[in-house]
VEXDREN-289158 format. One line per field, with one value per residue (C-alpha): y, z, x. Coordinates in Angstrom, 2 decimals. Example, Ala and Ser with C-alpha at 12.3 -4.5 7.8 and 13.67 -1.06 7.14 Angstrom:
2
c2 = (-4.50, -1.06)
c3 = (7.80, 7.14)
c1 = (12.30, 13.67)
//
This chain:
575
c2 = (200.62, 200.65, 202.70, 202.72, 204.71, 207.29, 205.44, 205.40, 208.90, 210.13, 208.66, 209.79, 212.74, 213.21, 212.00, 213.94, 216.20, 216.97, 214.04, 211.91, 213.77, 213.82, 210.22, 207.73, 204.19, 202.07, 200.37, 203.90, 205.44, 202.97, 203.29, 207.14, 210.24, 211.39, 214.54, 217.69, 218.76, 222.64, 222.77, 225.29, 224.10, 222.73, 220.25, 220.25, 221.42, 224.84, 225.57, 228.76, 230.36, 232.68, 230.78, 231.56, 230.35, 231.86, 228.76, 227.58, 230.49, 232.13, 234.49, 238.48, 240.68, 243.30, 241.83, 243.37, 242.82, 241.49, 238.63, 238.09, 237.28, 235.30, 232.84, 232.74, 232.52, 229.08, 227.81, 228.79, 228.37, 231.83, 234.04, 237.06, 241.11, 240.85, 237.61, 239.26, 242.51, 240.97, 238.44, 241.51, 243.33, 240.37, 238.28, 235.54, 233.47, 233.91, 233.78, 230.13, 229.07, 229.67, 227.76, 225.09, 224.62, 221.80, 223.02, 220.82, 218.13, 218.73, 216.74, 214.25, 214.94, 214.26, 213.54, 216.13, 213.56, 212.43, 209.33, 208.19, 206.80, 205.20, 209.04, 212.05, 214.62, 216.82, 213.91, 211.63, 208.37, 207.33, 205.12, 203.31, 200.24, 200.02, 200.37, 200.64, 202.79, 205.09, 205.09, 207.53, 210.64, 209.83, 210.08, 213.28, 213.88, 213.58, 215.25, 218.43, 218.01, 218.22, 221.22, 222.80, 222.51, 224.05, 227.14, 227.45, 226.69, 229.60, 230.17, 226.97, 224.81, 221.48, 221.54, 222.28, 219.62, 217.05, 217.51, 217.01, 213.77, 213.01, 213.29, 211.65, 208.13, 208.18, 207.20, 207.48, 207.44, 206.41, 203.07, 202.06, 202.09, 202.84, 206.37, 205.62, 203.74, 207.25, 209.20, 207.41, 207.61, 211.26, 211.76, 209.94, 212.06, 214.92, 214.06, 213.58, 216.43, 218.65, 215.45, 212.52, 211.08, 207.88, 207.18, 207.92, 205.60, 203.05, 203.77, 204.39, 200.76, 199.06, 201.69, 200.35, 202.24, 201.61, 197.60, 198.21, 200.30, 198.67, 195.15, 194.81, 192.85, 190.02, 189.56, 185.86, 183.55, 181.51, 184.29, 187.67, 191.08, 193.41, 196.43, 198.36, 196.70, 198.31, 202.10, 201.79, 201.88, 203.87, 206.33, 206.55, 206.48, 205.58, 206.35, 204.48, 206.16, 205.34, 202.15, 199.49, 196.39, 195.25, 195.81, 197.00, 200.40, 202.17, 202.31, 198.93, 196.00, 193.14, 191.24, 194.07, 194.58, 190.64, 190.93, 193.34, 191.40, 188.96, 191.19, 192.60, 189.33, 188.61, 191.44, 192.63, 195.63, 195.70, 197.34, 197.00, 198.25, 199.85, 199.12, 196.61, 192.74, 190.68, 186.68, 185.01, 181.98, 184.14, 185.37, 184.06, 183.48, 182.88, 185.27, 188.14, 189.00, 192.24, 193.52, 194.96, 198.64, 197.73, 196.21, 192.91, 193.03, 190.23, 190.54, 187.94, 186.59, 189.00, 188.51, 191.24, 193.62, 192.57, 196.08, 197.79, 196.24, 197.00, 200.43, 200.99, 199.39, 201.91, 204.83, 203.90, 204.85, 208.68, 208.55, 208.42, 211.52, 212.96, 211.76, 213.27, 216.37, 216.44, 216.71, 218.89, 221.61, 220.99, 221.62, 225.00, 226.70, 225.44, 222.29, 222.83, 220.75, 221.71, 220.81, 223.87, 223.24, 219.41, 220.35, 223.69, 223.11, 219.79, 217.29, 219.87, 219.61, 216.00, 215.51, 217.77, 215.12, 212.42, 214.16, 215.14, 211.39, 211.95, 214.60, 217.06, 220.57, 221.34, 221.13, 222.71, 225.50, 225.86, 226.07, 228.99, 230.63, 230.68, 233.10, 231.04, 230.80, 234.58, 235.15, 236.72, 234.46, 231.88, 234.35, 234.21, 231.29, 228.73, 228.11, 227.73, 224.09, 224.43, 223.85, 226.80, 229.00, 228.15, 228.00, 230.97, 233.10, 232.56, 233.31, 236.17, 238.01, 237.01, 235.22, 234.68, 231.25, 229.45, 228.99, 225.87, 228.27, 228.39, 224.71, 221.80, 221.44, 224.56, 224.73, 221.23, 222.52, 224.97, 222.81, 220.25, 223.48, 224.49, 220.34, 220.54, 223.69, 222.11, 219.20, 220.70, 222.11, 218.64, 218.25, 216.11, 216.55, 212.71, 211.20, 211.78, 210.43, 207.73, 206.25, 208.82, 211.57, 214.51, 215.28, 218.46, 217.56, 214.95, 214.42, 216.03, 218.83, 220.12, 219.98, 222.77, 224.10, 220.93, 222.98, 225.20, 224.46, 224.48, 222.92, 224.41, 228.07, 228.65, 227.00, 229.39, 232.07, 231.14, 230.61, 234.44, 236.11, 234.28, 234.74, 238.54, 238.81, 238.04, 234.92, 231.49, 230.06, 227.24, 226.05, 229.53, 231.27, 233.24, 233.04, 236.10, 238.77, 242.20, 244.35, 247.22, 245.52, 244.85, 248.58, 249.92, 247.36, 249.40, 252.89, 255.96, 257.53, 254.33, 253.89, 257.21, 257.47, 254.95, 254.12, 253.57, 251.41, 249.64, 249.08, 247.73, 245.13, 244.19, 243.50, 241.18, 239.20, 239.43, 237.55, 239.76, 243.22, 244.02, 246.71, 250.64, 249.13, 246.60, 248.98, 251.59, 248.72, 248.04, 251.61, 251.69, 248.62, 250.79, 254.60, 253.81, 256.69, 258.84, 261.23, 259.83, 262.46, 260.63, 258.03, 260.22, 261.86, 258.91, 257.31, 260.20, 260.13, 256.52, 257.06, 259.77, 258.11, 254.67, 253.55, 255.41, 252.46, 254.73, 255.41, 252.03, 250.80, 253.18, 251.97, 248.28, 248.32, 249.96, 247.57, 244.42, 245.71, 246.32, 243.09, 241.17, 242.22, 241.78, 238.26, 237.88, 238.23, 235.69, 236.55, 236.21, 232.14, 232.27, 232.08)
c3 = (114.69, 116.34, 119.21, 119.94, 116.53, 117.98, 119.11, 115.49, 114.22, 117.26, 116.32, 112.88, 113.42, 115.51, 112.78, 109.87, 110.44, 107.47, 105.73, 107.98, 107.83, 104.38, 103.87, 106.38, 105.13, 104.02, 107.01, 109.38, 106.25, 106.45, 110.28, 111.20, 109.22, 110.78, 112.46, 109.91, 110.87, 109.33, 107.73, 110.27, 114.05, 115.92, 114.99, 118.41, 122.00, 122.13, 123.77, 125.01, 125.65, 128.65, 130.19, 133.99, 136.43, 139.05, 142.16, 143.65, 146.43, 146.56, 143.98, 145.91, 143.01, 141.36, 141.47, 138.40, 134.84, 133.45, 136.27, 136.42, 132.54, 132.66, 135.02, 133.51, 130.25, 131.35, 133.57, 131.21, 127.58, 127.13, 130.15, 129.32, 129.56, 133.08, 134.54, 134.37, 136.03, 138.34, 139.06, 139.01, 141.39, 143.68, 145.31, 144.09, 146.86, 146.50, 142.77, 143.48, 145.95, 143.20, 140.22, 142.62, 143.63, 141.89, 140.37, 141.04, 138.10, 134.92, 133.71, 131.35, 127.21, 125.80, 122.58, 119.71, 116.93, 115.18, 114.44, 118.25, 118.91, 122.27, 123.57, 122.87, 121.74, 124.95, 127.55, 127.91, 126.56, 128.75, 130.69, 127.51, 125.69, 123.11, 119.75, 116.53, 114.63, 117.26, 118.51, 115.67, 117.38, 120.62, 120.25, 118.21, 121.58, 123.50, 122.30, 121.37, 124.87, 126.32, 123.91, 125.51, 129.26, 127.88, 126.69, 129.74, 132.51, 134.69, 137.06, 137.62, 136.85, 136.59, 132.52, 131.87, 134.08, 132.63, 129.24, 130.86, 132.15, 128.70, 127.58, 130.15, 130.49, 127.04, 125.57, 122.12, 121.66, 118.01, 118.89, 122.02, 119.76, 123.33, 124.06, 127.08, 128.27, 127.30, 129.03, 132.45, 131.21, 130.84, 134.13, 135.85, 134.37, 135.62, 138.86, 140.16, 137.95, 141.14, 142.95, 143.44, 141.00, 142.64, 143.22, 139.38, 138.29, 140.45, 138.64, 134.99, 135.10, 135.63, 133.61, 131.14, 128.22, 129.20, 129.50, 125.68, 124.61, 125.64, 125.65, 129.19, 129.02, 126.87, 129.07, 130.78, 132.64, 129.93, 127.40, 129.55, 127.25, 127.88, 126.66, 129.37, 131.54, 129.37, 129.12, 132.56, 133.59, 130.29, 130.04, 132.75, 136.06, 136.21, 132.47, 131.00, 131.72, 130.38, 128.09, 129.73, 127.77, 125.39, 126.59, 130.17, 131.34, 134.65, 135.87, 134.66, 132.53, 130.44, 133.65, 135.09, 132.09, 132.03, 135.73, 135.43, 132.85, 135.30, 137.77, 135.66, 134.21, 134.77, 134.34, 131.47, 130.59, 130.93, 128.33, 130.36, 132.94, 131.82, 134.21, 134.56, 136.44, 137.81, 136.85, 139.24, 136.48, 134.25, 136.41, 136.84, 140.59, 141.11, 143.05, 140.77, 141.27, 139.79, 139.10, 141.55, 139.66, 142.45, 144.73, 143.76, 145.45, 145.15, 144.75, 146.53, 145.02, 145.86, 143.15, 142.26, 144.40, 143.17, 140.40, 143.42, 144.55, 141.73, 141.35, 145.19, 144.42, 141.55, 143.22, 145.90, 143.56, 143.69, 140.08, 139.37, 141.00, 139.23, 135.86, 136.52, 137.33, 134.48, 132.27, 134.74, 133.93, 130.29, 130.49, 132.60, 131.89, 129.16, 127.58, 127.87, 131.31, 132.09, 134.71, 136.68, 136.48, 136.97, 140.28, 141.67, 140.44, 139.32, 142.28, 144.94, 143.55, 143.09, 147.12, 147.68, 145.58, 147.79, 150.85, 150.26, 149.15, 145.24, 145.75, 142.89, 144.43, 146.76, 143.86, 141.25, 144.19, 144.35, 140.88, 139.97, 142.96, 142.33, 141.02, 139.12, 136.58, 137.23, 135.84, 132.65, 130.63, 131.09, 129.85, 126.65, 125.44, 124.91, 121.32, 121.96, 120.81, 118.65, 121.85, 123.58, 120.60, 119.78, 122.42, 123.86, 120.71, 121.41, 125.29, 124.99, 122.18, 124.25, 121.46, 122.56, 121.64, 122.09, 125.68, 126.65, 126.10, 122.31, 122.55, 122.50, 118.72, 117.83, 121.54, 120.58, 116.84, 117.46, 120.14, 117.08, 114.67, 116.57, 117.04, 113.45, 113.25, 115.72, 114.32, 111.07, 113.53, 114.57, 117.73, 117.92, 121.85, 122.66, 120.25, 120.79, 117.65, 119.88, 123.52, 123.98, 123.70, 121.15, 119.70, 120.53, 124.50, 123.95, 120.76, 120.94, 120.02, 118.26, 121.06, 120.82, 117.57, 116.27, 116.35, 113.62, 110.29, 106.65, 107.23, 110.78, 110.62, 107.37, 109.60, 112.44, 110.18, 108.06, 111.43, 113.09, 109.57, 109.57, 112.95, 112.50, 109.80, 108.83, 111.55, 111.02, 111.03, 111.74, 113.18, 112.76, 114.97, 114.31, 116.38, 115.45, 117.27, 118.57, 118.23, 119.03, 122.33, 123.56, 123.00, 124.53, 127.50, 127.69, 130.20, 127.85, 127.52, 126.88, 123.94, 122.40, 122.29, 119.06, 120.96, 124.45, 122.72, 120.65, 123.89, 125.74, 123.33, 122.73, 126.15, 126.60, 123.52, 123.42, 126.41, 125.39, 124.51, 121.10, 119.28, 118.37, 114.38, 115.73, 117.32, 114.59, 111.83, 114.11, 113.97, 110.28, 110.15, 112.27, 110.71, 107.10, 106.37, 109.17, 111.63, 115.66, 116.22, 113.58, 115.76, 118.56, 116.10, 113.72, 117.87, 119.39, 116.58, 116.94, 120.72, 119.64, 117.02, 118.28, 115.44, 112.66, 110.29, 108.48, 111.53, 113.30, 110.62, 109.93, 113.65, 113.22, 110.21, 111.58, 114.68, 112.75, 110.45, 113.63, 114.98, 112.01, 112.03, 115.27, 115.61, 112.61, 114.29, 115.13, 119.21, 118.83, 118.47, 122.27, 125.79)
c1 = (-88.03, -84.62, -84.71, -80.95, -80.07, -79.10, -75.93, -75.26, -76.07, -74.10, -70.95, -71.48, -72.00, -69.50, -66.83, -68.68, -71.64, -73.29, -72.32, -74.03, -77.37, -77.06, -76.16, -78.63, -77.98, -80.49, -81.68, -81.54, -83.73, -86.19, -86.73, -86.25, -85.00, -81.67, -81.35, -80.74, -77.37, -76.48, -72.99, -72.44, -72.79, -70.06, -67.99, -65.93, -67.17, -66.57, -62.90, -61.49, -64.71, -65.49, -67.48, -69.38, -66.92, -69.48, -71.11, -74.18, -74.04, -77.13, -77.46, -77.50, -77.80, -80.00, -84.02, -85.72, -87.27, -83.87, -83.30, -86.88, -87.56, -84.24, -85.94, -89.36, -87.78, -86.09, -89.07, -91.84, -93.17, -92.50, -93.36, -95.86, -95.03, -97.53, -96.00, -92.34, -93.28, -95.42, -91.96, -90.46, -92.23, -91.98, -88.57, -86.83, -87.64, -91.22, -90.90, -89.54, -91.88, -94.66, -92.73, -92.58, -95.89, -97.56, -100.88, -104.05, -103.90, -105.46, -108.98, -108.11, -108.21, -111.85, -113.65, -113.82, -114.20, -117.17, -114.88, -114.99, -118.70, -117.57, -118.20, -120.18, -117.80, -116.36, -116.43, -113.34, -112.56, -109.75, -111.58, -113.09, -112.54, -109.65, -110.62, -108.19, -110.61, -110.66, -107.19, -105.98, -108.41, -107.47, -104.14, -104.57, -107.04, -104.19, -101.66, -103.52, -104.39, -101.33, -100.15, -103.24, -101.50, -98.26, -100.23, -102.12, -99.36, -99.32, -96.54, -95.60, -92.43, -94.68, -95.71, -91.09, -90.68, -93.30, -91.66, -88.25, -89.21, -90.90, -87.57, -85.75, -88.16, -88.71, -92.03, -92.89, -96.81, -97.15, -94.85, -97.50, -100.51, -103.26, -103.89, -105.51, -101.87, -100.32, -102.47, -101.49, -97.75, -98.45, -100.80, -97.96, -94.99, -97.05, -97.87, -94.20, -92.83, -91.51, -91.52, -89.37, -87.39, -86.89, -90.36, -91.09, -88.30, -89.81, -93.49, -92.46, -90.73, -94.33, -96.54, -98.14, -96.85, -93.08, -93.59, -95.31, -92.46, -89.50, -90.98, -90.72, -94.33, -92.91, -89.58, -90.56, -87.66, -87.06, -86.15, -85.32, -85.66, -82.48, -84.32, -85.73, -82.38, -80.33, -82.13, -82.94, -78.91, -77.92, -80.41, -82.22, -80.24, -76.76, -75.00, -72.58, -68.83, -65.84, -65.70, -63.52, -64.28, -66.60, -69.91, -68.94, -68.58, -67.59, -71.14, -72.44, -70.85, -73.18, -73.49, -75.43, -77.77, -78.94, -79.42, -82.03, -83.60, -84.12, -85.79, -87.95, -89.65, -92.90, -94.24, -97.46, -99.27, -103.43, -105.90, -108.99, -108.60, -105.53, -102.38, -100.08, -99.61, -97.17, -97.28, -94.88, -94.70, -93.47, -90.66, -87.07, -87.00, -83.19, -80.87, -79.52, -76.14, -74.79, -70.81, -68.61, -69.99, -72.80, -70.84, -71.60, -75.16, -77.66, -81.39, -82.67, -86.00, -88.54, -91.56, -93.40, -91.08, -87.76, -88.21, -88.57, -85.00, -83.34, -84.41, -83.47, -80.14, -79.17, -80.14, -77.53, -74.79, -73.51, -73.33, -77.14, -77.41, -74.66, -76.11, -79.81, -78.17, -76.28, -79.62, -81.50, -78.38, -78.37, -81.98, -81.80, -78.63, -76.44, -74.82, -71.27, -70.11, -66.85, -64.31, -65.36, -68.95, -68.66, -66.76, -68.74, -72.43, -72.68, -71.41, -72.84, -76.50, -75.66, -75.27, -78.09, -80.16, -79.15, -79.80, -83.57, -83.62, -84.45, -86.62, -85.95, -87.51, -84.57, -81.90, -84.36, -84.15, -80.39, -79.53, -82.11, -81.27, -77.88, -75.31, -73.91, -77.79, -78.20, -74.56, -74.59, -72.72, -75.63, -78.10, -79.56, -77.15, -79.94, -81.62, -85.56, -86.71, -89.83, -91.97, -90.74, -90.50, -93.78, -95.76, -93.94, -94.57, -98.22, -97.86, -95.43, -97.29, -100.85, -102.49, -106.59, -106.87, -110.20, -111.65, -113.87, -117.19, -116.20, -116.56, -113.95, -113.92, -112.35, -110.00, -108.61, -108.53, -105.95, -104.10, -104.00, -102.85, -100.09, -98.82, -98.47, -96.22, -94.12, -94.16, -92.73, -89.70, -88.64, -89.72, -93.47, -95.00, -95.51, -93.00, -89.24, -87.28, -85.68, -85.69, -82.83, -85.19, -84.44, -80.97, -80.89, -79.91, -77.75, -75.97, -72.34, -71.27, -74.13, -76.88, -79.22, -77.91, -79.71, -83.02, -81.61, -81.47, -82.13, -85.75, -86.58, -85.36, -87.93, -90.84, -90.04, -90.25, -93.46, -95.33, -94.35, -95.04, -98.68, -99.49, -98.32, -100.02, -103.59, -103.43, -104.84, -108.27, -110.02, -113.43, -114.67, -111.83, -108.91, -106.20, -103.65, -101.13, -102.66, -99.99, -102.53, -103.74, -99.98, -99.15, -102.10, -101.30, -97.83, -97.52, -98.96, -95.50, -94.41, -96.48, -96.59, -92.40, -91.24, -87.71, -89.41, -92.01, -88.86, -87.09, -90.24, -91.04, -87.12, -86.65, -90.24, -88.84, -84.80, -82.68, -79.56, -79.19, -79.35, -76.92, -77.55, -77.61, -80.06, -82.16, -82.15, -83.16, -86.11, -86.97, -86.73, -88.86, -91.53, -90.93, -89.43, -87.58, -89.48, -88.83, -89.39, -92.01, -94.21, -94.73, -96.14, -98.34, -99.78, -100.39, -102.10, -104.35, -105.36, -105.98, -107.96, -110.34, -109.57, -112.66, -111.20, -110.62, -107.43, -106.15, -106.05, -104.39, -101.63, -100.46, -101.01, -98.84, -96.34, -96.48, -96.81, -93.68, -91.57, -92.41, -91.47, -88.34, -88.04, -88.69, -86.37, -83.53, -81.33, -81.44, -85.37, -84.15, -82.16, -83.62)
//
């Protein structure tokens, strides 16, 4: 496939939306579907906006459910009713400490095919042989598994984070063909996920699955591969800037690119065990001598260390700083970058990364302590990506999903389930469309409004009406929304008053506030043509004959209808 498409649906899209989604030519068709692009998202950046103006000073304001939930909202995969109050109940500062804790690792994916005879099912085949007829479980194995940490996170930044870097050092699984080589790429994405970027750059280059993906394991002296070169300045660290001849930018020029290539020769990946090599025949040992973007440095020749050179060498420019805290915004707060952001968020956090020496906790730290992500504006003004509306619609509405004790089989099942319905929203866990990442956090002007359209916005629907409704089975287990057990969950007064109830789940599951029409169509949805007090009396009775079978479900219908329309509406879709 051509990983670099997206250089060509970018500037397509940029000239005529839906004409280029709707028009792919013949070789793009053949190698990747283009994004879906809705006739109505931007065509231009959005101009004369209010937008925050606010800074990076410490943020000093009100400490409650609304600031709380904003945070969670952006850190988790959809934070639960009792993780916001008990944020809530707690400080910022100690809030932070917590999301930036790095949990104990996770044990690896295992077995739960019949297909894979290399294990019994539940143990893990990581550490086995490769084998094509198995490699199709195990890398069903291992993405289910990983959907299975994003449900399970807890209070922690480090699952946001690892998909961040997914997207950042892209690897596509499908296109690496070893499960067990993305397994380390993902244990390794992991493991420095609140750590240091640096040090991960300087990792990723020689893992395995990157020298597989961007042909860094056939790059020899005599025939140097520019790939990984060439995402490694572009993509990766440093950015392009401004165009100022053919093939050379601001930050890097041609010269730069098949200097890399040099350094990075030599180097293979392993399948047993997996890892990676250095064969010093295989590497150009000459001096490499890069553009004056890098101050005309030389790598002197170094062997197996000379990656470690050039890795050390990029991060010595202020723009690879600047660049990674570019995405880290878009990521957290919002995608428009203006002049005043650029200046009073952006280049601040950018020193602060060089200061703590690539570490990424102390400028995760500033920005969501800041005013400037508690200011209003930047609340609410995100469109979920099918991984966080997903996974968050499970965690928000407290879905019981399958624990270990039911057995691997039907936990991975639903893991593998919910995959799917993502899957159908554009976004596949493990497989970015391109080694850009997904569209949605890149391509201008759309960005996130790329997550909406014609194909996606029925999906999200289908999957909150099922899961609302009679729920999905498989293995034996049902997985499906308790309306009943989140409103008993709720204060008594809370739960027996149909506005107070309205206005409890509303504020769990909307970032902004909704209007009086809003709120009284919800209230339709739950009393059709009824007066309030018929809430308080159809409730009562439940709580009174909780077993009655007429009575249980005159208030789960009511429930379910309320929160159908609920997550119907378009602010349901922000975070």
């Amino acid at each position: 496939m051509n990983r670099r498409l997206f250089l060509q649906r970018n500037a397509a899209v940029l000239k005529t939306p839906t004409a280029a989604a709707a028009t792919p030519t013949a070789a793009t068709a053949a190698q990747d579907p283009p994004e879906k692009v809705s006739r109505y998202a931007n065509k231009v950046l959005p101009t004369g906006l209010s937008r925050a103006t606010s800074t990076l000073v410490p943020y000093a304001g009100p400490w409650g459910y609304e600031q709380a939930a904003h945070l969670l909202r952006r850190t988790l995969f959809g934070p639960t009713r009792p993780e916001i109050q008990a944020a809530a109940a707690s400080s910022l500062s100690a809030v932070l400490n917590g999301l930036l804790t790095a949990p104990a690792a996770p044990a690896p994916p295992v077995n739960v095919s019949t297909t894979d005879t290399s294990v019994p099912i539940g143990q893990t085949w990581t550490a086995e042989v490769f084998d094509q007829n198995f490699e199709g479980v195990r890398r069903a194995s291992l993405r289910d598994w990983w959907l299975g940490q994003l449900l399970g996170q807890g209070a922690s930044l480090a699952e946001k984070m690892t998909l961040f870097w997914h997207n950042h050092f892209v690897v596509e699984l499908g296109d690496i063909n070893d499960a067990r080589m993305g397994y380390e790429y993902c244990r390794l994405l992991r493991q420095h996920a609140l750590g240091n970027v640096k040090q991960l750059a300087k990792d990723v280059t020689v893992t395995p699955a990157m020298l597989r993906y961007l042909n860094g394991n056939q790059s020899t002296a005599g025939a140097p591969n520019e790939n990984y070169g060439r995402e490694l300045l572009e993509l990766f660290t440093v950015g392009k800037g401004p165009l100022i001849a053919p093939g050379n930018y601001t930050n890097y020029t041609e010269a730069d690119v098949q200097a890399a290539a040099k350094v990075l020769t030599g180097w293979r990946d392993q399948a047993a065990p997996v890892g990676s090599y250095f064969t010093a025949s295989r590497h150009d040992g000459t001096t490499k001598v890069f553009s004056s973007c890098f101050g005309n440095a030389r790598i002197a020749p170094n062997g197996a260390s000379e990656y470690l050179d050039l890795v050390n060498l990029i991060f010595q420019q202020a723009e690879t700083a600047r660049f990674l805290v570019r995405k880290l915004y878009r990521w957290f707060v919002y995608y428009v970058i203006d002049a005043q952001v650029e200046t009073d968020i952006i280049q601040p956090l950018a020193t602060l990364l060089i200061q703590n020496n690539y570490e990424v906790a102390p400028v995760l730290r500033a920005l969501l302590s800041s005013e400037h992500f508690f200011d209003v504006l930047n609340m609410g003004c995100l469109i979920k990506s099918p991984l966080d509306f997903t996974v968050g619609l499970c965690r928000q509405m407290q879905i019981a999903f399958p624990a270990a004790s039911a057995g691997v089989v039907a936990q991975y099942g639903m893991w593998n389930y919910l995959n799917g319905v993502v899957a159908l929203q554009q976004q596949t866990l493990g497989d970015p469309p391109n080694v850009a990442g997904w569209a949605a956090y890149y391509q201008t002007p759309q960005f996130h409004e790329l997550w909406i359209n014609a194909v996606t916005l029925p999906r999200r629907n289908q999957i909150t009406d099922l899961l609302i409704g009679n729920g999905y089975t498989r293995n034996g287990v049902k997985i499906v929304i308790d309306p009943l057990a989140l409103t008993l969950a709720m204060p008594a007064a809370t739960a027996s008053d149909c506005n107070l109830l309205i206005a409890e789940f509303v504020r769990l599951m909307v970032p902004i506030p909704l209007t009086a029409n809003q709120l009284t169509f919800l209230k339709n949805a739950l009393l059709p043509g009824l007066p309030d007090f018929e809430w308080t009396v159809e409730w009562q009775q439940y709580l009174a004959a909780p077993t009655n079978t007429a009575k249980k479900a005159a208030v789960t219908t009511k429930l379910q209808a309320m929160l159908r329309a609920l997550m119907g509406l378009a602010e349901y879709h922000l975070s």
